[in-house]
N, C-alpha and C positions, 0 to 999 in steps of 0.2 A: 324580285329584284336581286342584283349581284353589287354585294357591296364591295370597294376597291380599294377602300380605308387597309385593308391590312398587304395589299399588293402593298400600294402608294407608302406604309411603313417599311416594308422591303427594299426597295427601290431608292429610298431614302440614304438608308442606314446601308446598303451593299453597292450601290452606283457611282459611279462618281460625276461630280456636281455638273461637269459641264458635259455628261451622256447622254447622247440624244433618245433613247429608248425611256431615260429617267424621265427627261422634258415629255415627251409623248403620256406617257403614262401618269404623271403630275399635274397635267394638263386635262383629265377627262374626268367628268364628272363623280363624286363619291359611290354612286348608285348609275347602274345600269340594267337593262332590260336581260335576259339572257341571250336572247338574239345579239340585242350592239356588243355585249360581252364577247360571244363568240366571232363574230365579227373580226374586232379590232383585236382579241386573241391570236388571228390569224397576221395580221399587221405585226400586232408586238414579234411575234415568233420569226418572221422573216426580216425584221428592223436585228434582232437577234442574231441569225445564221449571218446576214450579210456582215456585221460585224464579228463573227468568228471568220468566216472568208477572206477579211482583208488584213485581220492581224496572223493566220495564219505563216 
């Protein structure tokens, strides 16, 4: 399993509150499989780019 507990303290402490990649991420459970991990690793990452694409 992949724990998310020290993402989920990143994200916390670097986000800001009303950031939708925080909500995503605060939202998924403590422990994940490394498949759903990589998965939704791919989600965070383009949740990511399209927000550096529009504040560009």
């Amino acid at each position: 399993m992949v724990s998310l507990r020290p993402l989920k303290e990143l994200v916390l402490s670097d986000l800001p509150q009303r950031d939708v990649l925080r909500d995503v991420i605060l939202s998924e459970r403590d422990e994940l499989t490394p498949q759903e991990f990589l998965a939704k690793l791919e989600v965070w990452l383009a949740i990511r780019r399209s927000k550096k694409e529009r504040s560009a």
